[in-house]
C-alpha positions as CSV (number, residue, x, y, z in Angstrom):
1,X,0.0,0.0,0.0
2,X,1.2,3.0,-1.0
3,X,1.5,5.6,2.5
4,X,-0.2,8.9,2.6
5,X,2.9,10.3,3.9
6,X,4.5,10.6,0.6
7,X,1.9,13.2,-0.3
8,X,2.6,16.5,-1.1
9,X,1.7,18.3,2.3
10,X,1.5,22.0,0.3
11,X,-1.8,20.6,-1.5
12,X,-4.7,21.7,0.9
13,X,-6.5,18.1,-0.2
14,X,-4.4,16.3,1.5
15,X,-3.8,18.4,4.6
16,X,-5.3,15.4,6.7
17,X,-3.3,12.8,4.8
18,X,-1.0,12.1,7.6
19,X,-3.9,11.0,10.3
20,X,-6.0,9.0,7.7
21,X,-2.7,7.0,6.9
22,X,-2.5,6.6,11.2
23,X,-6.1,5.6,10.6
24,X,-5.6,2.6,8.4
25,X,-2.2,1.6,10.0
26,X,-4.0,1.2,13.6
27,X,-7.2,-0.2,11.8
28,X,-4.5,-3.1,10.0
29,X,-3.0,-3.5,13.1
30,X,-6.4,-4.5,14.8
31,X,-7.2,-6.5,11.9
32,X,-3.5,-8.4,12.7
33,X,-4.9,-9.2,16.1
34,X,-8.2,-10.3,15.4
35,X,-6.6,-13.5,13.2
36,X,-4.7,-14.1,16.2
37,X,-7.5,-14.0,18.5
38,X,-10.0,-15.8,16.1
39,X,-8.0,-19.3,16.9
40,X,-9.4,-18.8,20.5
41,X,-13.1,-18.9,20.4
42,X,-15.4,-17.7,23.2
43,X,-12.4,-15.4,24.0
44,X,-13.5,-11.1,23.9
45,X,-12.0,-8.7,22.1
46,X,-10.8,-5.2,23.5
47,X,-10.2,-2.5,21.7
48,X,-9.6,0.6,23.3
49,X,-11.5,-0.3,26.1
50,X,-14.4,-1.7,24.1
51,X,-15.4,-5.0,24.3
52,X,-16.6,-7.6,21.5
53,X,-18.5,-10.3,22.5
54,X,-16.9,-12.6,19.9
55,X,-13.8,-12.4,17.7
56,X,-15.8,-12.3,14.4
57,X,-17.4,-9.0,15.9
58,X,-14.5,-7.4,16.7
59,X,-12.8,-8.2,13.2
60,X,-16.0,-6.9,11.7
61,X,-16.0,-3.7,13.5
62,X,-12.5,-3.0,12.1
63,X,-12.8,-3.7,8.6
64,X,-16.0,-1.6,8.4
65,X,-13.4,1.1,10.2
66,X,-11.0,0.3,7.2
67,X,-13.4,0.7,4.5
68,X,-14.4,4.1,6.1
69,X,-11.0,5.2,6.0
70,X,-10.1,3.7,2.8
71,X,-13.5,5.7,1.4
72,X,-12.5,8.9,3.0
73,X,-9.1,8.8,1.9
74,X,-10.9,8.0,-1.7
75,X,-13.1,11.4,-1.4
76,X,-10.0,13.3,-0.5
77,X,-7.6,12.4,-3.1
78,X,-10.2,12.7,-6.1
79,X,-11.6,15.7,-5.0
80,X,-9.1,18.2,-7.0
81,X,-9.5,15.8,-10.3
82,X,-13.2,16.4,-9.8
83,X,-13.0,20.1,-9.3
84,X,-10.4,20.0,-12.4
85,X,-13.2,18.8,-15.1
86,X,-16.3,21.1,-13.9
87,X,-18.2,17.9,-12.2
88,X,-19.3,17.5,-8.8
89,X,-19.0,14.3,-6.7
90,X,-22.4,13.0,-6.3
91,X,-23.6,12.8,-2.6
92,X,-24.9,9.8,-1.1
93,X,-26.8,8.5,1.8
94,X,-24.5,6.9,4.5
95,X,-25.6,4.6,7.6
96,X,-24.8,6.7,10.8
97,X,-21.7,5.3,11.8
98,X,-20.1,5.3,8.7
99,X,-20.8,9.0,8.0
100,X,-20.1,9.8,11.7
101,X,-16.3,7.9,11.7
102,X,-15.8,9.4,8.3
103,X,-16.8,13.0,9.3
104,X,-15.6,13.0,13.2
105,X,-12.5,10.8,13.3
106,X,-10.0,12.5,11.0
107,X,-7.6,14.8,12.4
108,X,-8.7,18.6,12.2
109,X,-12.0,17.5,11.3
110,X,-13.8,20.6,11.5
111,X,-11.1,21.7,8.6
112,X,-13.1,18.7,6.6
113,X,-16.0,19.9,7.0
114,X,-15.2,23.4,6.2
115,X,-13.5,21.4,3.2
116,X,-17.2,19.6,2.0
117,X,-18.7,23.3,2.3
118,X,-16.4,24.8,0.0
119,X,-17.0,21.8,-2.7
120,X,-20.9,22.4,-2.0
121,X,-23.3,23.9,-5.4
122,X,-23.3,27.1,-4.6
123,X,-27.3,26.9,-6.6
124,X,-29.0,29.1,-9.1
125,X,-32.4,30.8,-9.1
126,X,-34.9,31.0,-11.8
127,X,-34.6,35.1,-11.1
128,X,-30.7,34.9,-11.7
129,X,-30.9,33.0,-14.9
130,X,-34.1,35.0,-16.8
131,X,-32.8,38.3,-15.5
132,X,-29.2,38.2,-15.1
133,X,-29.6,39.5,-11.6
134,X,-27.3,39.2,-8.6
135,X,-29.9,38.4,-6.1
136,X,-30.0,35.4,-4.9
137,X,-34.3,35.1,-4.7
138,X,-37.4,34.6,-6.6
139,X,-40.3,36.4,-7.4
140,X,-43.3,33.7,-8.3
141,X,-46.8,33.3,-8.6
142,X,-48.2,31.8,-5.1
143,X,-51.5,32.5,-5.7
144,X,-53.1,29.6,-7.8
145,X,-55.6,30.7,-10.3
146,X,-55.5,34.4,-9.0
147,X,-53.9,36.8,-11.4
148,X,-51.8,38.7,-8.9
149,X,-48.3,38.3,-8.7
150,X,-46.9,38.3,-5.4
151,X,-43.2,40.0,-5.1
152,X,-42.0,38.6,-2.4
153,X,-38.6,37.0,-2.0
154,X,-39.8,33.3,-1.2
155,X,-39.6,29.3,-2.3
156,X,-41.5,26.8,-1.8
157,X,-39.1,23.5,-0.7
158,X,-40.0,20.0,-0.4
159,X,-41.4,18.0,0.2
160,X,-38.3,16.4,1.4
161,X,-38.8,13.5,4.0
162,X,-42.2,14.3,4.4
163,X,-41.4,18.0,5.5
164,X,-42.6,20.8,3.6
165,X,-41.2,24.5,3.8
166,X,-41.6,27.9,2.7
167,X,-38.0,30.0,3.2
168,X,-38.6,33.6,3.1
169,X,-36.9,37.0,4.2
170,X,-38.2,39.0,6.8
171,X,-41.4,41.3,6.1
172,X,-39.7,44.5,5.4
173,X,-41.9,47.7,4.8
174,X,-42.4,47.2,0.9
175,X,-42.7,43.1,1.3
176,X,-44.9,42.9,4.1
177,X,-48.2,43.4,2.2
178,X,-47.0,40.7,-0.2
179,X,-45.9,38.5,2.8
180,X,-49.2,38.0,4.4
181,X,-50.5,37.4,0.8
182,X,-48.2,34.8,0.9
183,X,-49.5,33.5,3.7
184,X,-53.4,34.0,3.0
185,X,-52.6,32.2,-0.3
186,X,-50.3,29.4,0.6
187,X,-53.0,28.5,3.9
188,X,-49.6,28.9,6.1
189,X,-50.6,27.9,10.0
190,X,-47.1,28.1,11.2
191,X,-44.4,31.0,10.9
192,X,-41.1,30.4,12.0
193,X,-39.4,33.7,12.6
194,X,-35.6,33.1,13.6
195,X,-34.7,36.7,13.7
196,X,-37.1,39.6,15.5
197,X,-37.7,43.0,14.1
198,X,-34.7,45.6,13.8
199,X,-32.4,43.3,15.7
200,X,-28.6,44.1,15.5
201,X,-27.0,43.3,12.1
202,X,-23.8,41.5,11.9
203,X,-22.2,44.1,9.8
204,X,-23.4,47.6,11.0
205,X,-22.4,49.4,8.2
206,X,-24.7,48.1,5.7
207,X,-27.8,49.0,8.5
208,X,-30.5,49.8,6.1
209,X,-34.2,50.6,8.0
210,X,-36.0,50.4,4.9
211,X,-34.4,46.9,4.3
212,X,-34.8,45.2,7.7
213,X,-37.7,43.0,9.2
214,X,-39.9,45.0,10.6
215,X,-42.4,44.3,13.2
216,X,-45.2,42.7,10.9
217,X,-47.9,41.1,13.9
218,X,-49.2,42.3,16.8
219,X,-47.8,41.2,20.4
220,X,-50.3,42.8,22.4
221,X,-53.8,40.8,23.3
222,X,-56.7,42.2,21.4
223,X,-54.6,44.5,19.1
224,X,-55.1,44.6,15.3
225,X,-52.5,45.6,12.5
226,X,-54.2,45.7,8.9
227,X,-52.2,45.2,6.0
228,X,-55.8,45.3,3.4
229,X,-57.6,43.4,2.8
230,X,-55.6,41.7,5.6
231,X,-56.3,42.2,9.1
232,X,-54.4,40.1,11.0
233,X,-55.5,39.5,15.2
234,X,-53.4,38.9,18.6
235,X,-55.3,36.6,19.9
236,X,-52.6,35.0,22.7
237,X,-48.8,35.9,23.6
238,X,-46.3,34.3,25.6
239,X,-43.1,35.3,26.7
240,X,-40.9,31.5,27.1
241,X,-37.9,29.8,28.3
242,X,-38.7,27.0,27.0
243,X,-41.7,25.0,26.3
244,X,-44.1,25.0,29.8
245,X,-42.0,27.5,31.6
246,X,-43.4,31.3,30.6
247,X,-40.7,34.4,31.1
248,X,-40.8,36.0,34.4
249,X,-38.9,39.5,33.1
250,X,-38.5,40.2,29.5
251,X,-34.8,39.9,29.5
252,X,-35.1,36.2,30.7
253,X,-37.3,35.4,27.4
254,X,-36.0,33.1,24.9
255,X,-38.8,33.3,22.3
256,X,-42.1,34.7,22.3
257,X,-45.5,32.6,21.2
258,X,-48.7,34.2,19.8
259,X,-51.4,33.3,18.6
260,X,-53.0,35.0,15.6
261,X,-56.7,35.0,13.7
262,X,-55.9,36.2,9.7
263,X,-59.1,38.3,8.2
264,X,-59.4,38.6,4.8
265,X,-62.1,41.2,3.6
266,X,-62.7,41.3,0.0
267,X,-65.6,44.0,-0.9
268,X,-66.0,42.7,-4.6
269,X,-65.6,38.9,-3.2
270,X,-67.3,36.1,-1.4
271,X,-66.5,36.6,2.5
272,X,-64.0,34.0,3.8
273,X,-63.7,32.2,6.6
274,X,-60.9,33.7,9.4
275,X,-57.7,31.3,9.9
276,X,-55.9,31.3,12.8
277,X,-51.5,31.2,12.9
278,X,-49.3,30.5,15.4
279,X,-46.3,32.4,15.1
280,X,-43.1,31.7,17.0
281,X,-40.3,34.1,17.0
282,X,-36.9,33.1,18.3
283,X,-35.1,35.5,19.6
284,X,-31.3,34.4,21.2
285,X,-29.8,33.5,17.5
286,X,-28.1,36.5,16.4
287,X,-27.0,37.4,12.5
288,X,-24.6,35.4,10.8
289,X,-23.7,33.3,14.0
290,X,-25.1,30.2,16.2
291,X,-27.9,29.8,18.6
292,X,-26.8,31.7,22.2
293,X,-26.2,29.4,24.9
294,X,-29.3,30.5,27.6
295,X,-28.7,31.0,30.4
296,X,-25.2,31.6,29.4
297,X,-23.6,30.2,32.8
298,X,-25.3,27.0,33.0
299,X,-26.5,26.1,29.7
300,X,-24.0,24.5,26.6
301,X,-24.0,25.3,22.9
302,X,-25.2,21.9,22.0
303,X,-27.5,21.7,25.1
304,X,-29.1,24.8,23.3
305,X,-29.2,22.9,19.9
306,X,-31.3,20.2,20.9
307,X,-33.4,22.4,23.2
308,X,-34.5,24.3,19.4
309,X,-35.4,21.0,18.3
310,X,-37.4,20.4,21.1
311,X,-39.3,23.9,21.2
312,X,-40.1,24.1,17.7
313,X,-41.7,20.6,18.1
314,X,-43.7,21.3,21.0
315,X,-44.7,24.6,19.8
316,X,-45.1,24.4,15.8
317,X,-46.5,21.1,16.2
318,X,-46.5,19.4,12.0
319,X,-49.7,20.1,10.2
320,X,-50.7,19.8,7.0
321,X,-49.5,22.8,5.6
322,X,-46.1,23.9,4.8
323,X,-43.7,25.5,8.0
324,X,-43.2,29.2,6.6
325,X,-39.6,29.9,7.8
326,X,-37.4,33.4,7.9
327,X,-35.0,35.2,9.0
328,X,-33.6,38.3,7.6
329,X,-32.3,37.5,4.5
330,X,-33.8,33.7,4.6
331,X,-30.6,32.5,4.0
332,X,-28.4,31.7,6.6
333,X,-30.5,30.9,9.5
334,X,-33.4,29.7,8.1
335,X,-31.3,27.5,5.6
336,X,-29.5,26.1,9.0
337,X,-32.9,25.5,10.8
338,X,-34.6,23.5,7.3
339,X,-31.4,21.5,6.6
340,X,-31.5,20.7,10.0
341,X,-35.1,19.3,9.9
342,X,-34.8,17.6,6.8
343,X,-31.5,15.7,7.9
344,X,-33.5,14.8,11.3
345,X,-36.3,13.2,9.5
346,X,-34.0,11.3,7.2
347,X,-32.5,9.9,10.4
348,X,-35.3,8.9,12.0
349,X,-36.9,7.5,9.2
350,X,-33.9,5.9,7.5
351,X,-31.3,5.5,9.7
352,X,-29.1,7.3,7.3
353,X,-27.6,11.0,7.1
354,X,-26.6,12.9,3.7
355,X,-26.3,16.4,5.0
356,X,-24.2,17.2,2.1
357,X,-27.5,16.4,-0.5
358,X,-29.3,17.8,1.7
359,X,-28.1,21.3,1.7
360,X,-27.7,20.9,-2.1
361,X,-31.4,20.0,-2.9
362,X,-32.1,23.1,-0.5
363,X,-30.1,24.9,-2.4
364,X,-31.7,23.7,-6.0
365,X,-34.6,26.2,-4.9
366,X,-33.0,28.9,-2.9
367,X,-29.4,29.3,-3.4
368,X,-26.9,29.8,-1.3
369,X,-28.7,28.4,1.8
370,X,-26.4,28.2,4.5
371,X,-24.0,30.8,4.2
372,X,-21.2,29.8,5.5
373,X,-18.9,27.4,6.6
374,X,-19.4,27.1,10.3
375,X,-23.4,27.3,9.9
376,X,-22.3,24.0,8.4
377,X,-20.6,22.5,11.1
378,X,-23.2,23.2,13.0
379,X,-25.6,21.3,11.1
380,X,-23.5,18.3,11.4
381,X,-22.5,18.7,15.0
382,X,-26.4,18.4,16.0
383,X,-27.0,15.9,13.8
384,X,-24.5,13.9,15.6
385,X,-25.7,14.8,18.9
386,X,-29.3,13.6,18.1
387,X,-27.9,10.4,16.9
388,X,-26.3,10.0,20.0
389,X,-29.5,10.9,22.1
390,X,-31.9,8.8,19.9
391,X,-29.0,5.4,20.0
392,X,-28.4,5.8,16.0
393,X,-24.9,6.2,17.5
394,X,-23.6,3.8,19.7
395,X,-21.3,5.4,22.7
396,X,-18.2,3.9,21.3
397,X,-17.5,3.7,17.1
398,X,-14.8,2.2,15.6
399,X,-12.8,1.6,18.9
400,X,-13.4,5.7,19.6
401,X,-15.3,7.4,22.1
402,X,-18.2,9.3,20.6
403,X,-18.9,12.0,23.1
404,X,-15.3,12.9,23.1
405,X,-15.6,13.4,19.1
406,X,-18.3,15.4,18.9
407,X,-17.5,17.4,22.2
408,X,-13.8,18.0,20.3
409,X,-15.9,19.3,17.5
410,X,-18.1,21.9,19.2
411,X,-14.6,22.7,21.0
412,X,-13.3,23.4,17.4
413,X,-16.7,25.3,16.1
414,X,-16.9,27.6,19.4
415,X,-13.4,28.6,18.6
416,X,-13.5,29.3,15.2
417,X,-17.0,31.6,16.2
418,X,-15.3,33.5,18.3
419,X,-12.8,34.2,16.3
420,X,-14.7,35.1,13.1
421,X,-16.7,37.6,15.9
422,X,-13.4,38.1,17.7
423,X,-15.4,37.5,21.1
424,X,-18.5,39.9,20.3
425,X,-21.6,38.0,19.9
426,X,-24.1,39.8,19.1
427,X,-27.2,39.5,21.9
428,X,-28.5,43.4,21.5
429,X,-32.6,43.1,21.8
430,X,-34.5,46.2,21.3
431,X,-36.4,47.1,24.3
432,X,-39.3,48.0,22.4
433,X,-40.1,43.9,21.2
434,X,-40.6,42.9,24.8
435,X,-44.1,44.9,25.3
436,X,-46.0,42.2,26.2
């Protein structure tokens, strides 16, 4: 076998040569010891501290390792040659321990997955390729047989594992008429907000009032906001933690719950039924960055992760309409948060993960979902972690301890956060949103 070592270390696609060639050598060295061992039946093999009840199982676990390695060292050599003739390597579904080893167990491995961003398709839009425009969304027709055509920068995506989505950017003062349009048109029962109006932009400079998400429903009980022939109701608001535990003080609120009845009143139409919406805007995940760790003493990045998960699920519950999702472009965090969901479902109902297709097919209809490299890291970090929590992942893979590579991952993604932000996350909430 030819070693890895030989490699030119300059090229940047083989800057983890070195520890996949430690990978194989320790996996062929376990693979040594399991003909020895295999004479003595009924005897258990340890590796690393992790028992095999048989032999045969611990030879098996290794030469599934080998073939991981053997695959990722594959992916990493022909990637340039790929590049080179304008094609893309075509993603593929992976059982969980497979893509976990071959994601998690290289050295630097958050430089890998930086790596598998980089080679994602960046996309293209319908609006880029009949207009020659630079921006990056689509005006369509959501309104069926009406005639009107709603300018509102939104896709429809799915569905994808039985998930449906509508990715939009924030109402701003000349969208918002055409948002709740949107909304009316597309029967939309759920609104995911993962921004809050005139939050704190990640580059100041570029502030622009007329351009930012403004604050398009009312918070207070009984108050009305009419965007005609709209007139959209506050029927319920909460201020929460998290899901059964309400906000004592407005600074202690993580996101806010209301419930809202839609009117539509057409003078030269049949009346219409109201609708009601429950909206949930979250409100500790700042522009450009992660979710905030709250309370920030106790609580843990991933520990915040999972608690998402669990809040949109208790309070979005799935319906059958599609989950309307923004933030204030609709790119980065609502691309995270739909990526996220859709890799989920494929995990529970598969048992696989392809978070690589995954951001691609999102991408097919809005492009450039996920903006950047640590957003994607993310995504695979809490993946992991819910693999781990629901037993996809076993505590111990390949002869490594699981915790310890995902926790050297998140040790890895904090860093590089803070250093992109150089320490300053943004948690600036405008006193005026918590009116409750």
């Amino acid at each position: 076998m030819v070693s890895l070592s030989a490699i030119d270390p300059k090229d940047r696609y083989y800057r983890d040569a070195n520890a996949i060639n430690d990978l194989i050598i320790d996996a062929l060295i376990s693979e040594r010891v399991y003909k020895v061992l295999a004479v003595r039946k009924n005897q258990r093999y340890l590796a690393d501290g992790t028992g095999f009840l048989t032999p045969r199982m611990g030879g098996f676990h290794e030469n599934r390792l080998i073939r991981c390695v053997r695959e990722r060292e594959k992916e990493i050599r022909t990637k340039h040659v790929v590049t080179d003739v304008g094609g893309k390597t075509p993603s593929q579904d992976m059982k969980v321990d497979r893509w976990f080893l071959t994601r998690f167990s290289i050295e630097n491995a958050y430089g890998g997955l930086c790596e598998e961003f980089f080679s994602l398709d960046g996309g293209s839009s319908a609006w880029e390729a009949q207009n020659g425009k630079g921006n990056p969304f689509i005006a369509t027709p959501l309104g069926g047989n009406t005639n009107r055509q709603l300018k509102i920068n939104a896709q429809r995506i799915g569905p994808l594992y039985q998930g449906e989505y509508l990715a939009s950017e924030g109402p701003t003062m000349s969208s918002v008429f055409d948002f709740w349009c949107m909304v009316w048109q597309e029967k939309v029962e759920r609104i995911l907000s993962v921004n809050f109006p005139h939050e704190e932009r990640l580059y100041p400079a570029i502030y622009d009032p007329s351009k930012e998400t403004i604050q398009y429903w009312p918070i207070e009980i009984g108050k009305t906001v009419a965007y005609m022939p709209f007139k959209i109701t506050c029927i319920d608001t909460r201020m929460m933690i998290s899901p059964g535990i309400r906000a004592v003080k407005p600074n202690d609120m993580v996101y806010r719950v209301t419930h809202l009845r839609i009117s539509y009143s057409n003078p030269i139409g049949d009346p219409e039924p109201d609708r009601e919406i429950v909206h949930m805007c979250y409100y500790r995940w700042p522009d450009g960055c992660l979710p905030i760790p709250w309370p920030v003493t106790t609580a843990s990045y991933a520990a915040t992760a999972l608690r998402i998960i669990d809040i949109v699920e208790r309070e979005l519950p799935q319906s059958s309409s599609s989950l309307l999702v923004h933030c204030h472009a609709g790119l980065g965090r609502t691309g995270v948060f739909i990526a996220l969901d859709v890799a989920l479902r494929q995990l529970y109902q598969n048992n696989t993960v392809n978070i690589k297709g995954v951001v691609e097919k999102l991408r097919e209809k809005r492009a450039r979902a996920v903006m950047n490299p640590w957003q994607y890291a993310y995504i695979n970090v809490v993946v992991a972690e819910k693999a781990l929590q629901c037993g996809a992942l076993s505590s111990c893979v390949g002869g490594h301890s699981v915790r310890q590579l995902i926790d050297r991952m998140w040790t890895d993604l904090f860093e590089e956060v803070h250093r992109q932000f150089q320490g300053n996350i943004l948690t600036y909430t405008p006193e005026m949103m918590y009116t409750s």
